[in-house]
C-alpha positions as CSV (number, residue, x, y, z in Angstrom):
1,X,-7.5,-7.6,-8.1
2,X,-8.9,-9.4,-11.3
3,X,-8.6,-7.8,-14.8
4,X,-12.5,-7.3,-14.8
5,X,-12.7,-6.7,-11.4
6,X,-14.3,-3.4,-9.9
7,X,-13.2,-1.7,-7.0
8,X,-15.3,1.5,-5.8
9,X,-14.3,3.8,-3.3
10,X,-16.6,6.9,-2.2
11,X,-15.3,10.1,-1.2
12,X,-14.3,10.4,2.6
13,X,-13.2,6.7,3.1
14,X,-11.2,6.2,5.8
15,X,-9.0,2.8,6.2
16,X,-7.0,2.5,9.2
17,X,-3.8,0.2,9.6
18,X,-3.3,-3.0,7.6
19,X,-6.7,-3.1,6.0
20,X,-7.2,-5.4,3.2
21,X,-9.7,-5.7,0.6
22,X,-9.4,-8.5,-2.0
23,X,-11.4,-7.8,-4.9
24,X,-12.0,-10.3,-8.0
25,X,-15.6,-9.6,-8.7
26,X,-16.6,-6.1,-7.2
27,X,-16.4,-4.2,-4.1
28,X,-18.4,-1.0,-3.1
29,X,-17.8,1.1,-0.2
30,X,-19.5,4.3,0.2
31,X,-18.6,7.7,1.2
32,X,-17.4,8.9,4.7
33,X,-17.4,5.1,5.8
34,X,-14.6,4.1,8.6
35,X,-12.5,1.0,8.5
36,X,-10.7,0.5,11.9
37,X,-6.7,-1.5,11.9
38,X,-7.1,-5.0,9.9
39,X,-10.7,-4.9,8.1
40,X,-10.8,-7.9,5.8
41,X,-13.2,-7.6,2.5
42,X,-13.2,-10.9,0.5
43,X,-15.6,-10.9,-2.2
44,X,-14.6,-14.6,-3.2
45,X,-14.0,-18.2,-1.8
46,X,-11.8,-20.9,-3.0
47,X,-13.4,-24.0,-5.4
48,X,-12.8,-26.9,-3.6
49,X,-14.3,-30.8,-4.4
50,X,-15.1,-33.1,-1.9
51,X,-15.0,-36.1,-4.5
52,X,-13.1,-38.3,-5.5
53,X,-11.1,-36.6,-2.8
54,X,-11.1,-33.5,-1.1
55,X,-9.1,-30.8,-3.3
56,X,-9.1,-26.5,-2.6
57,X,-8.2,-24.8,-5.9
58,X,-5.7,-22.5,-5.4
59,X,-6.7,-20.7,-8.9
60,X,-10.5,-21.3,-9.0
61,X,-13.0,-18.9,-7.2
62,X,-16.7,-18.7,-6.7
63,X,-17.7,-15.3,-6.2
64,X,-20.4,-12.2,-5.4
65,X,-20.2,-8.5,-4.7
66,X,-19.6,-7.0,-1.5
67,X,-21.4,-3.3,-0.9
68,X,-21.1,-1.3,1.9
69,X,-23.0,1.8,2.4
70,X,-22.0,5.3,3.4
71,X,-21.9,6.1,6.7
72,X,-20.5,2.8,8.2
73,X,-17.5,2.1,10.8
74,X,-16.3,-1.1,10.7
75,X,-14.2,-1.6,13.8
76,X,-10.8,-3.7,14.3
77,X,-10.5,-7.4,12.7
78,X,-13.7,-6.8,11.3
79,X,-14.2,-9.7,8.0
80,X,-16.7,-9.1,5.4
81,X,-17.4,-12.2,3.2
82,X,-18.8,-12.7,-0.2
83,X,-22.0,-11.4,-1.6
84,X,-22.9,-9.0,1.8
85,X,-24.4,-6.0,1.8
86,X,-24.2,-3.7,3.9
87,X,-26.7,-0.8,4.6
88,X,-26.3,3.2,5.3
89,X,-25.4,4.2,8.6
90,X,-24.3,0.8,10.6
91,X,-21.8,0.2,13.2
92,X,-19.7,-3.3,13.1
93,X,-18.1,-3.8,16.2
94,X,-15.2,-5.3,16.6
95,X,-14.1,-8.6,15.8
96,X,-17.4,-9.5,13.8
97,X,-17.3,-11.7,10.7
98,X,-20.0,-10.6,8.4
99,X,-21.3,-12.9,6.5
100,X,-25.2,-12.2,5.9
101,X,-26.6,-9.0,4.8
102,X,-27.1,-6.2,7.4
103,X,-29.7,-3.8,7.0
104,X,-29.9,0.2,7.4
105,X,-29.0,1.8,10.6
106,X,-27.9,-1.4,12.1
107,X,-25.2,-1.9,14.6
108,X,-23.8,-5.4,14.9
109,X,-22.1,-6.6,18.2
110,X,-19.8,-9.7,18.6
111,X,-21.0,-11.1,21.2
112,X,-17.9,-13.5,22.7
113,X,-17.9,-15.0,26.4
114,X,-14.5,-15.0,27.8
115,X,-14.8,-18.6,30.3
116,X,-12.4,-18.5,32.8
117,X,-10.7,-21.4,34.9
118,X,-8.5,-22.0,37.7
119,X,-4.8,-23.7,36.1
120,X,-4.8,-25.2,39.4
């Protein structure tokens, strides 16, 4: 976390197993919300320039808030990127990466196919 950096946590906030929330702008999560094993919160990306040449800073951030309402479960391996919001009362299944606000009463599926072929 940065020196001016601000972390919120409501009352009743649940975080299971290896959660991780990386805060250097600010972070809001609010009360009774549910974090299943290995939620990721990243309010923040690397700098990087593309010219001359292509360089990631390993110092230099861009950043914006992340805010997630009360109410919420956000299942396993569940990533929430920079400058979401997240309303009251949704459900993040499993796997998703969030990376566009998410209204009210929402509940956000990952939708993966699993394509299966013969080794033979």
């Amino acid at each position: 976390m940065e020196k001016n950096a601000k972390l919120t946590i409501g009352d009743g906030v649940f975080m299971n197993n290896f959660c991780s929330v990386n805060c250097l702008d600010s972070i809001s999560i609010g009360e009774n919300t549910l974090f299943g094993e290995n939620v990721k919160l990243y309010d923040h990306n690397h700098l990087y320039t593309a010219v001359p040449e292509f360089k990631v800073s390993n110092s230099d951030f861009s950043t914006a808030p992340i805010k997630i309402g009360k109410n919420c479960w956000l299942g396993s391996n569940v990533t929430v990127l920079k400058g979401v919001s997240i309303g009251d009362n949704c459900i993040i299944g499993a796997g998703c990466t969030i990376f566009k606000d998410i209204p009210s009463n929402t509940k956000v599926i990952n939708q993966q196919q699993l394509i299966l072929n013969s080794v033979s």
